[in-house]
C-alpha positions in Angstrom: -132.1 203.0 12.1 -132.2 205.5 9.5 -135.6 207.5 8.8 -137.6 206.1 5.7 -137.5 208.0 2.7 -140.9 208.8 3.1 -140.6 210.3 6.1 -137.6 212.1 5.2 -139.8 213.7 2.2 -142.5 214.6 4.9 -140.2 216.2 7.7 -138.3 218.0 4.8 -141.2 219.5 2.6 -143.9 219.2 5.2 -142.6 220.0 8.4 -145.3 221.2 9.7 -147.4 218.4 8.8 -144.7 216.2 10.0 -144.8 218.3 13.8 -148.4 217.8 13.7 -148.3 214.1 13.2 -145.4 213.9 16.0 -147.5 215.5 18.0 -150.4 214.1 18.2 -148.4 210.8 18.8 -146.9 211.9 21.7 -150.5 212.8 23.0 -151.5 209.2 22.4 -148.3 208.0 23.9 -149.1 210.4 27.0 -152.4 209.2 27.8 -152.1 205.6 27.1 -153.0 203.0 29.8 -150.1 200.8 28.4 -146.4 200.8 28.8 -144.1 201.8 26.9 -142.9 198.2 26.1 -146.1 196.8 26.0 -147.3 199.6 23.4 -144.6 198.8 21.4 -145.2 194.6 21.5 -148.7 195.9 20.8 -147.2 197.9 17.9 -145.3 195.1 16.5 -148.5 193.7 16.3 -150.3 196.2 14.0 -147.5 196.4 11.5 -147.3 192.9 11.5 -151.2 192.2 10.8 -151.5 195.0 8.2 -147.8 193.7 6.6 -146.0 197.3 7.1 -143.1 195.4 7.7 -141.0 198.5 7.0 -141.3 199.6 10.2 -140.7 196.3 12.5 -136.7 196.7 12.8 -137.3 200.0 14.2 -139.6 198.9 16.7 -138.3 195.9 17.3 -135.2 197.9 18.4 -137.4 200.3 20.6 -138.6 197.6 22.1 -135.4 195.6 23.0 -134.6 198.7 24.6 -137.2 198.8 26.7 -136.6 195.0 27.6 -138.6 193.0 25.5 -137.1 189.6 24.5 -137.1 187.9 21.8 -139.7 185.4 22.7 -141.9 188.4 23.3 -141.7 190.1 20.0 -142.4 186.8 18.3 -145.4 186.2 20.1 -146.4 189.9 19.7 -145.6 189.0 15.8 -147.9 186.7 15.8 -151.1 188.1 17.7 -152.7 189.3 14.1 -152.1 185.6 12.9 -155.8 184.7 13.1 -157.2 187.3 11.7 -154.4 188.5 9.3 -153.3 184.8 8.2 -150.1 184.3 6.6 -148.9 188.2 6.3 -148.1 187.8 9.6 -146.0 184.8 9.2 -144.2 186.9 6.4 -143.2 189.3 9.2 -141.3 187.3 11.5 -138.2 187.4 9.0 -138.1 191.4 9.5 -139.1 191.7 13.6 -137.0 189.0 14.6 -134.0 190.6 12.5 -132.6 193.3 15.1 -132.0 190.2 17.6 -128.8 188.8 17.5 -130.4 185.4 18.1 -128.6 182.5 19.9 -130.3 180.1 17.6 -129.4 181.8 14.3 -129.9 178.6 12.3 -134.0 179.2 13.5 -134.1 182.6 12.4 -132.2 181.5 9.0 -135.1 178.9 8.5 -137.7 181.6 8.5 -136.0 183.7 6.5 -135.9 181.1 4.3 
């Protein structure tokens, strides 16, 4: 998945500023208690409860790669739902995307 055009505006003016930020993720990453797949479920989570939904394809795929299923990302989709109400609902269209879904008649319903 390509970079955002955001992004692409911070690594090319800001690059420094951009290193910084990549950094410091990488420290989090490093001295997490989770893993990987589970900070990424987790993740999914956060973008979906604050409705960044920008970013759910591209961690949806990071975590298909590191062997979350489907089921999985739509329960991790739907962790903000109580406390975020129906922006995370709004997700599901945009995590659920990268799967190739066996049921695609489901996922066409809630992109509906």
């Amino acid at each position: 998945m390509a970079m955002s055009e955001g992004f692409g505006i911070l690594f090319r003016e800001k690059p420094e500023v951009a290193q910084a930020w990549l950094e410091s993720d990488r420290t989090l990453t490093h001295h997490s208690a989770l893993d990987a797949k589970t900070a990424e479920l987790a993740y999914i989570a956060v973008l979906a409860a604050l409705g960044l939904e920008r970013g759910l394809a591209f961690h949806t795929g990071q975590a298909q790669q590191l062997g979350a299923t489907r089921d999985e990302v739509f329960s991790a989709t739907l962790v903000g739902l109580p406390a975020a109400g129906a922006r995370v609902i709004e997700a599901l269209a945009e995590t659920l995307r990268p799967f190739a879904a066996p049921d695609a008649e489901a996922v066409g319903q809630v992109d509906q």
